[in-house]
Backbone as JSON Lines, residues from 0, in Angstrom:
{"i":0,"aa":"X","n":[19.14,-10.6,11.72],"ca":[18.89,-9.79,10.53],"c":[18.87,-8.32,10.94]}
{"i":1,"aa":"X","n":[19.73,-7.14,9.92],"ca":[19.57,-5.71,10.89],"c":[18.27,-5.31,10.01]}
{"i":2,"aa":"X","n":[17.88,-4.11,11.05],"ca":[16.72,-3.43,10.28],"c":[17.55,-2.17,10.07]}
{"i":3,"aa":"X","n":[18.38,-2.38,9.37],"ca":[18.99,-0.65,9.09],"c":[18.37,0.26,7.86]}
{"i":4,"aa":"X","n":[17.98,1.33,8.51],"ca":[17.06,2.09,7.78],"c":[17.07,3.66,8.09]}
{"i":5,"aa":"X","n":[16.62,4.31,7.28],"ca":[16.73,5.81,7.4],"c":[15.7,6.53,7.87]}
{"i":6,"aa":"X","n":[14.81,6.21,8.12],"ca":[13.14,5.9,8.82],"c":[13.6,5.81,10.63]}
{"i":7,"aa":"X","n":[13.1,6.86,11.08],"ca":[12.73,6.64,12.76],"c":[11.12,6.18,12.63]}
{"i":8,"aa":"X","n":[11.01,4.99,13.56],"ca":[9.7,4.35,13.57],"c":[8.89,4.5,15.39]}
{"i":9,"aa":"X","n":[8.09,4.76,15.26],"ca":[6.72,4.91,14.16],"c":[6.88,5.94,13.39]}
{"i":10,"aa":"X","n":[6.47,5.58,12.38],"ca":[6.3,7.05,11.44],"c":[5.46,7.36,10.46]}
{"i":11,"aa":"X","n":[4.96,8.02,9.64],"ca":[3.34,8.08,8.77],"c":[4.75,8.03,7.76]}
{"i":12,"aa":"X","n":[3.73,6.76,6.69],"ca":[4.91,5.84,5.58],"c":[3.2,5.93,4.74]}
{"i":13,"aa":"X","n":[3.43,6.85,3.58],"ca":[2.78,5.98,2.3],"c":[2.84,5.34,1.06]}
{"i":14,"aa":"X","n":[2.34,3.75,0.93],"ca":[2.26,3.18,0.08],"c":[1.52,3.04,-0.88]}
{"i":15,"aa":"X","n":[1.76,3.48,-2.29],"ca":[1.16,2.95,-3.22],"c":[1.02,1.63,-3.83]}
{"i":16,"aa":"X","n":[0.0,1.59,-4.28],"ca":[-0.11,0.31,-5.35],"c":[-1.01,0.74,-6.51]}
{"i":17,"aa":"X","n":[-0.64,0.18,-7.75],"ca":[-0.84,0.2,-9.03],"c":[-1.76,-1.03,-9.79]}
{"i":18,"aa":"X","n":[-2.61,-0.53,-10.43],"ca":[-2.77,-1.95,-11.14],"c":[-4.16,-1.42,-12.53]}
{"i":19,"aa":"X","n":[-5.08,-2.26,-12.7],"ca":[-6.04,-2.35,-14.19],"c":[-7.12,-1.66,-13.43]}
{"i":20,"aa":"X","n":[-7.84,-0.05,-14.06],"ca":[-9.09,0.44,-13.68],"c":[-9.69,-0.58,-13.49]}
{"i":21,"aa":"X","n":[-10.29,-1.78,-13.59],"ca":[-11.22,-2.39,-13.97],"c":[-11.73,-3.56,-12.78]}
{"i":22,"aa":"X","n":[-10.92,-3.29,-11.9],"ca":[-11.06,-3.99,-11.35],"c":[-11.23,-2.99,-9.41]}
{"i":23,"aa":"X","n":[-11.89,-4.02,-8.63],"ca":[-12.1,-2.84,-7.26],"c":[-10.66,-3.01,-6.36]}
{"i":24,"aa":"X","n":[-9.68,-2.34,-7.24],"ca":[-8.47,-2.62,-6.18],"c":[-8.06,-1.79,-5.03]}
{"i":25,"aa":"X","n":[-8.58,-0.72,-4.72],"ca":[-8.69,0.1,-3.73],"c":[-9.17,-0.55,-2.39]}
{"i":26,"aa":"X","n":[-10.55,-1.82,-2.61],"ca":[-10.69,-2.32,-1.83],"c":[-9.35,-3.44,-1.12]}
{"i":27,"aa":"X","n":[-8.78,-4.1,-2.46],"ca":[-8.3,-5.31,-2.07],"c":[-6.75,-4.24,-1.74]}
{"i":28,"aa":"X","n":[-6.65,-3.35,-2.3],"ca":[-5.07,-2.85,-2.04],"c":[-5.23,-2.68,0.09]}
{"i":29,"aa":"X","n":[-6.35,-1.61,0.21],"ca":[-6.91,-1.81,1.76],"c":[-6.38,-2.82,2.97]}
{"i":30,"aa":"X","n":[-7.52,-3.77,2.05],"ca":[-7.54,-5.38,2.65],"c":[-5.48,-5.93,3.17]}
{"i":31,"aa":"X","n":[-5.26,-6.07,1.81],"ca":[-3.74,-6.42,2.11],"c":[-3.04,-5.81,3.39]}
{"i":32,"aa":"X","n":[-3.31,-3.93,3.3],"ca":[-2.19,-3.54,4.83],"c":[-2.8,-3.96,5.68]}
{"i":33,"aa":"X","n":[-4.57,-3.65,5.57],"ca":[-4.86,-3.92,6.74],"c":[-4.32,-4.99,7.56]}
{"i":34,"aa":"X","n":[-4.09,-6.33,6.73],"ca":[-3.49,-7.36,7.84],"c":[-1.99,-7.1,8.36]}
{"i":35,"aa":"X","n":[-1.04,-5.86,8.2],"ca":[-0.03,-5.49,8.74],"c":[-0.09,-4.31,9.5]}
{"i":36,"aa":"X","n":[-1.19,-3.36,9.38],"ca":[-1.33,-2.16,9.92],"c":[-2.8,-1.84,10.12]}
{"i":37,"aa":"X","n":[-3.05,-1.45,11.63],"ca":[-4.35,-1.5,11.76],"c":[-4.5,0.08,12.0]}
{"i":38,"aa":"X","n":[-6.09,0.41,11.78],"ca":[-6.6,1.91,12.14],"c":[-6.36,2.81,10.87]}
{"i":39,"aa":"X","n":[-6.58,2.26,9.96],"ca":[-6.83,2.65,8.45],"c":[-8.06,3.33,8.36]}
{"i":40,"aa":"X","n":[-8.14,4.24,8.02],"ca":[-10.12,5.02,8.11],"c":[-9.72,5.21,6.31]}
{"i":41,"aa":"X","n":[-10.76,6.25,6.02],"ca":[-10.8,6.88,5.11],"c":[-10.27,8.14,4.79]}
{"i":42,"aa":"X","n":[-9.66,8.72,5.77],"ca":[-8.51,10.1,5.24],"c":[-7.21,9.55,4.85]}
{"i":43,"aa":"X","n":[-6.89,8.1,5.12],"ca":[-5.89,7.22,4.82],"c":[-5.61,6.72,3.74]}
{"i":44,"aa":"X","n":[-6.43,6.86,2.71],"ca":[-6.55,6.09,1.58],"c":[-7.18,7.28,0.81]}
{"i":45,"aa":"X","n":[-6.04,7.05,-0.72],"ca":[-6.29,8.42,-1.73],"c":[-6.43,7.2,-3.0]}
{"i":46,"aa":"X","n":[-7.34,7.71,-3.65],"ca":[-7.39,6.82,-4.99],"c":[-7.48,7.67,-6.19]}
{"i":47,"aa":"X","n":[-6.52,7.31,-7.26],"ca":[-6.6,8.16,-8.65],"c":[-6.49,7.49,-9.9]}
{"i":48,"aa":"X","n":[-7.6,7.87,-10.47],"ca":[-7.28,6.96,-11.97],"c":[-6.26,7.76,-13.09]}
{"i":49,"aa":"X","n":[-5.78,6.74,-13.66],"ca":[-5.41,7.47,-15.15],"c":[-6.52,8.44,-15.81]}
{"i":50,"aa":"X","n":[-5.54,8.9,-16.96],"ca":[-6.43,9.65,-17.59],"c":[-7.54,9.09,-18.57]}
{"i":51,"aa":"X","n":[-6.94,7.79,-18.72],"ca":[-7.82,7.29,-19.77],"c":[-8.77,5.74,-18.87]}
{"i":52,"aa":"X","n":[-8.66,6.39,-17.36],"ca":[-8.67,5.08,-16.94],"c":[-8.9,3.76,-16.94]}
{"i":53,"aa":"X","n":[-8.26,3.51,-17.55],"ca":[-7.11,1.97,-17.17],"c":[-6.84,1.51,-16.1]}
{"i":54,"aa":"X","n":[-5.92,2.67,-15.76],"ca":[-5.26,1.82,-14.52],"c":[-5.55,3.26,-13.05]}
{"i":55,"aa":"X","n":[-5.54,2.21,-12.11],"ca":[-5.69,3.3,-11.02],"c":[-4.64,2.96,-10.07]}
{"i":56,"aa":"X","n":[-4.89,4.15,-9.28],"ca":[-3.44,4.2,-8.33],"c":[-4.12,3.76,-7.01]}
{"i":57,"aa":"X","n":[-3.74,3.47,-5.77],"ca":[-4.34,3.85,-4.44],"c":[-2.88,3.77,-3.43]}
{"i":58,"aa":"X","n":[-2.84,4.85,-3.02],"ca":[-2.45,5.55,-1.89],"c":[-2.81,5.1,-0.46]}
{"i":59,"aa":"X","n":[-2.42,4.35,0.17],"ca":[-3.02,4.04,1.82],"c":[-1.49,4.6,2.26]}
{"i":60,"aa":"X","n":[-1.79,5.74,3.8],"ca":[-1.1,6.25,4.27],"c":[-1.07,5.59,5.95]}
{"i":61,"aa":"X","n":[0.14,4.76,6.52],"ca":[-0.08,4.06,7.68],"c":[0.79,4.51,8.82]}
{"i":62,"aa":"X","n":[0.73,4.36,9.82],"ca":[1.63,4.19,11.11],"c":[2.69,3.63,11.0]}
{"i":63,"aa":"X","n":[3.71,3.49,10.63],"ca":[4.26,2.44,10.06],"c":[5.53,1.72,11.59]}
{"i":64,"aa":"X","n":[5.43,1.02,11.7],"ca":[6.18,0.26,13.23],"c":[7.59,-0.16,12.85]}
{"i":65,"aa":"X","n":[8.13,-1.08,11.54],"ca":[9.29,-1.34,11.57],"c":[9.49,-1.55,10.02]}
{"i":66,"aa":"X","n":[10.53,-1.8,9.7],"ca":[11.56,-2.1,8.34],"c":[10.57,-3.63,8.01]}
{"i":67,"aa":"X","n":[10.42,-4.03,9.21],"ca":[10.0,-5.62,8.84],"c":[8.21,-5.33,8.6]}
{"i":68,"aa":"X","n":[7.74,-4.73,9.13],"ca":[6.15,-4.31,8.55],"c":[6.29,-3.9,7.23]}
{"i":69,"aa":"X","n":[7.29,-2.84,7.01],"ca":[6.76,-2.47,5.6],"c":[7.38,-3.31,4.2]}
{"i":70,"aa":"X","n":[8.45,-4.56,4.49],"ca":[8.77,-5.35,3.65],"c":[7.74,-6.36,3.12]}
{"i":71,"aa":"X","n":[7.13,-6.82,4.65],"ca":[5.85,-7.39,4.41],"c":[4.97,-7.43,3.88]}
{"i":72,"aa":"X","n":[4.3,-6.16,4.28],"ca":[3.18,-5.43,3.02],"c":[3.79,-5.07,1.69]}
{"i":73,"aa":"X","n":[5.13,-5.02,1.38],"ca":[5.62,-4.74,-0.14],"c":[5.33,-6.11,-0.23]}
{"i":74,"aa":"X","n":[5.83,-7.19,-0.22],"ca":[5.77,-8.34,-0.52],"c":[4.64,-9.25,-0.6]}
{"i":75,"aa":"X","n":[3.46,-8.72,0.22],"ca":[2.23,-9.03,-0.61],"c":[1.41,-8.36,-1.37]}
{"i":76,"aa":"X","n":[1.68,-7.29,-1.14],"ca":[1.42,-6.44,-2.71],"c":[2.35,-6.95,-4.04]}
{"i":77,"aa":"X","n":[2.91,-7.15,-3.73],"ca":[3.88,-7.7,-5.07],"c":[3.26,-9.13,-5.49]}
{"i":78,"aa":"X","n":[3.09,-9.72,-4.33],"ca":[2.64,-11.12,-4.95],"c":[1.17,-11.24,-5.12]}
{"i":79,"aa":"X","n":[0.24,-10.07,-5.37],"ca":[-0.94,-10.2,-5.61],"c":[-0.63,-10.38,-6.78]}
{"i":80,"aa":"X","n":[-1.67,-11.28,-8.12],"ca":[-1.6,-10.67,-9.72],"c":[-2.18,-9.6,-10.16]}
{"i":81,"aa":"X","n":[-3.08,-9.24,-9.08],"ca":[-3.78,-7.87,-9.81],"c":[-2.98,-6.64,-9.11]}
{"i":82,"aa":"X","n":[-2.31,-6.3,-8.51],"ca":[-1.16,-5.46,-8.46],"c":[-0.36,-5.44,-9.11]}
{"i":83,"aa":"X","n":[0.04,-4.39,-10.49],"ca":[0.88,-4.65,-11.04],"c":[2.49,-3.93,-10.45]}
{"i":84,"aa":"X","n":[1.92,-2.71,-9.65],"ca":[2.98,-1.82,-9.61],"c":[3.19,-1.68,-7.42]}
{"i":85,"aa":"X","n":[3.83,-1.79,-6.76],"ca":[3.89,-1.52,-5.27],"c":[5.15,0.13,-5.04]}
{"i":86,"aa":"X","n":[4.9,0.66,-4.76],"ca":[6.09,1.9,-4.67],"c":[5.46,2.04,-3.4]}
């Protein structure tokens, strides 16, 4: 399989995820890279609600190692249900 990509790795890669104010997804958005990318603190992670909040954003900013790490973590962010949105 190639990893062809426009990305020299390692490299600082951030991912968002999207989903319902209402719920603590900042924690669980966290939780998810953490099991692909370790040494996550708190200058790593930006969280913003809507205006009417609803929905919030969170921002985790990682090390990022290969094409195949960050498909990974898209792909379980995607398959959470309370993630609605992964960019």
């Amino acid at each position: 399989m190639s990893e062809e990509t426009l990305f020299e790795f390692p490299c600082s890669f951030p991912i968002k995820a999207m989903g319902r104010g209402d719920v603590e997804l900042d924690l669980l958005v966290i939780e998810i890279i953490g099991r692909h990318a370790s040494g996550i603190g708190p200058d790593d992670v930006k969280i913003r609600a809507s205006k009417d909040g609803h929905f919030i954003a969170v921002t985790v900013t990682i090390e990022a190692t290969s094409k195949r790490q960050l498909d990974a973590i898209y792909q379980d962010l995607s398959n959470h249900p309370l993630v609605l949105v992964a960019l």
